[in-house]
N, C-alpha and C positions, 0 to 999 in steps of 0.2 A: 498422606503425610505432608505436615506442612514444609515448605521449602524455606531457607534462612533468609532471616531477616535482610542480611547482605544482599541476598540474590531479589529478595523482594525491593531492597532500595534503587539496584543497578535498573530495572524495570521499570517502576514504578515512583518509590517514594523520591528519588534522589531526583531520577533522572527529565531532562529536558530537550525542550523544544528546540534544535540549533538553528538558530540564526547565519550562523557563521560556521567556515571549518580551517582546520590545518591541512597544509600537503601533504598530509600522511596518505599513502594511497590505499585505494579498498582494491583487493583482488578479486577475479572471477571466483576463484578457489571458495573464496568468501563467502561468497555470493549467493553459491550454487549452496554452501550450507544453510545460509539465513531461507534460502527457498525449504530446502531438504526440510527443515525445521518449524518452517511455519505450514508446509501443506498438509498437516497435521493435523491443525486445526481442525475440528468440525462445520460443516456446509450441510444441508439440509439436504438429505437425500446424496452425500456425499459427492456433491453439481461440481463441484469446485471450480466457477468460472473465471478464476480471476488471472489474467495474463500482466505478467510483467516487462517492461523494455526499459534495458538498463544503460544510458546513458552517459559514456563513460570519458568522450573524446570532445574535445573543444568544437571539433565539428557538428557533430552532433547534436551538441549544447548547443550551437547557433540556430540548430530549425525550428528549437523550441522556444527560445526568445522572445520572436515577436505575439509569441501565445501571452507569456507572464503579464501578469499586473507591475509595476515600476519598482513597489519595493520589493520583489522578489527577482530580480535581475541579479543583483548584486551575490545574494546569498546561494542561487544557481549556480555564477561561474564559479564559485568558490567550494562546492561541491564535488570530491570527489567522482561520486552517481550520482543521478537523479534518476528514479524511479517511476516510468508513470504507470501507474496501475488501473489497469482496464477491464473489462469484462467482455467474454466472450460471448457473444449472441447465439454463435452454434454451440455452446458447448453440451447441449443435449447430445450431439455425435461421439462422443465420448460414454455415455450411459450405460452400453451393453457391457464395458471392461470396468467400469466403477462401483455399480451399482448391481445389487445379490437379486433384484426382483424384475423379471423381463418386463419389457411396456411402458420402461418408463423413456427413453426416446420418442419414441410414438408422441408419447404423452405431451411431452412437452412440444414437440415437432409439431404440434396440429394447435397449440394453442399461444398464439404469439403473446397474448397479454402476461399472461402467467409464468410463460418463459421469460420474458423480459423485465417482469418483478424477480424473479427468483435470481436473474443475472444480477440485476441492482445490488439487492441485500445479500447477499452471499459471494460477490464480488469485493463489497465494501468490505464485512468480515476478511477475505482473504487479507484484504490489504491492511489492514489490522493487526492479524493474526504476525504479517510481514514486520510490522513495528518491533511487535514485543519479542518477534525472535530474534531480531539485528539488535534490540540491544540486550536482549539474552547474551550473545556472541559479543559484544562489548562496542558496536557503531553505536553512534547518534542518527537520531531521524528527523529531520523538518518537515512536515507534512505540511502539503499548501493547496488552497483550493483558489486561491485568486490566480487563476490561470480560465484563457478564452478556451473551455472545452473540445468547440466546435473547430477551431483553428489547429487544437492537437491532432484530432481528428483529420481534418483532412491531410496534414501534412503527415501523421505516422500513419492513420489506418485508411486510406483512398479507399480500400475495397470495400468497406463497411462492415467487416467481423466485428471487428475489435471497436470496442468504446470507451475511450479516457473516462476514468473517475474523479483520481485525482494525482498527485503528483507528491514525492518522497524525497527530498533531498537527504543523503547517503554519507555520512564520512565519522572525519572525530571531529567533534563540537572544537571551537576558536572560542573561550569561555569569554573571552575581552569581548563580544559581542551579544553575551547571555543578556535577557530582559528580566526584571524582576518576575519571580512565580507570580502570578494571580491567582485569585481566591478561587476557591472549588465549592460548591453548594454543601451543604450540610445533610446527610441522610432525614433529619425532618424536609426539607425541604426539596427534596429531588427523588425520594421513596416513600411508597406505601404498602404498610402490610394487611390484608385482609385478611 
């Protein structure tokens, strides 16, 4: 069944990129929904690598700073969360309670390249997946990849589990700072049917 129009605009048509937000604050309470709600999603082999660290304290926010690129300073402190979205390198260790078919830890456990594509793309999906259910639940999201990876990295994840992807800023959009839409490809131009 298709879902309303409404609910497809709040998602989708309507909805945007925030630059900017208001003090309205995000709760864990929230939070813990937009997770509940997006681990849903489907992962390939039900992997679901993707680890979140939610950023919620001005402290916090400063270890992340000297990662950002210049114009994403601004629209960070202004953010309720900031999300960074990681993927877990172990998370084959998890396989035997996720996944209906035994072997499959093994499986990945013995083959780093394959685990570590599989974390990639189905880590990015999770963090995806994260978009569309926080503003299902009615937050704004700024996703930002102008951030120094490696600098995330060593200052959240020392031990080397976890790998920054990319980074979420969390709240309700400050509309005085919206950018106009730009243009989105045309289904001739960005699909093919054979």
């Amino acid at each position: 069944m298709k879902i309303s129009d409404a609910c497809l605009d709040q998602i989708f048509n309507k909805a945007r990129s925030a630059n900017g937000f208001t003090d309205q604050p995000v709760s864990v309470q929230l939070l813990q929904e937009v997770y509940d709600l997006a681990k849903m999603g489907p992962t390939s082999m039900n992997t679901q690598p993707t680890r979140y660290v939610f950023l919620t304290t001005p402290a916090s926010k400063e270890r992340l700073l000297p990662a950002l690129s210049p114009t994403n300073v601004d629209k960070t402190k202004s953010a309720p969360v900031t999300v960074i979205v990681a993927n877990d390198t172990r998370f084959f260790e998890h396989m035997p309670v996720v996944w209906h078919n035994p072997g499959a830890k093994e499986m990945f456990e013995g083959n780093a390249v394959m685990a570590g594509a599989t974390a990639s793309r189905n880590g990015t999906l999770g963090g995806a997946y994260f978009m569309v259910a926080a503003r299902a639940l009615g937050l704004d999201c700024g996703p930002m990849s102008g951030v120094d990876l490696a600098k995330v990295n060593a200052e959240f994840f020392a031990d080397g589990r976890f790998q920054a992807n990319f980074l979420i800023n969390l709240g309700y959009m400050d509309t005085s700072k919206l950018f106009q839409r730009n243009p989105r490809l045309s289904f001739e131009q960005a699909c093919q049917v054979l």
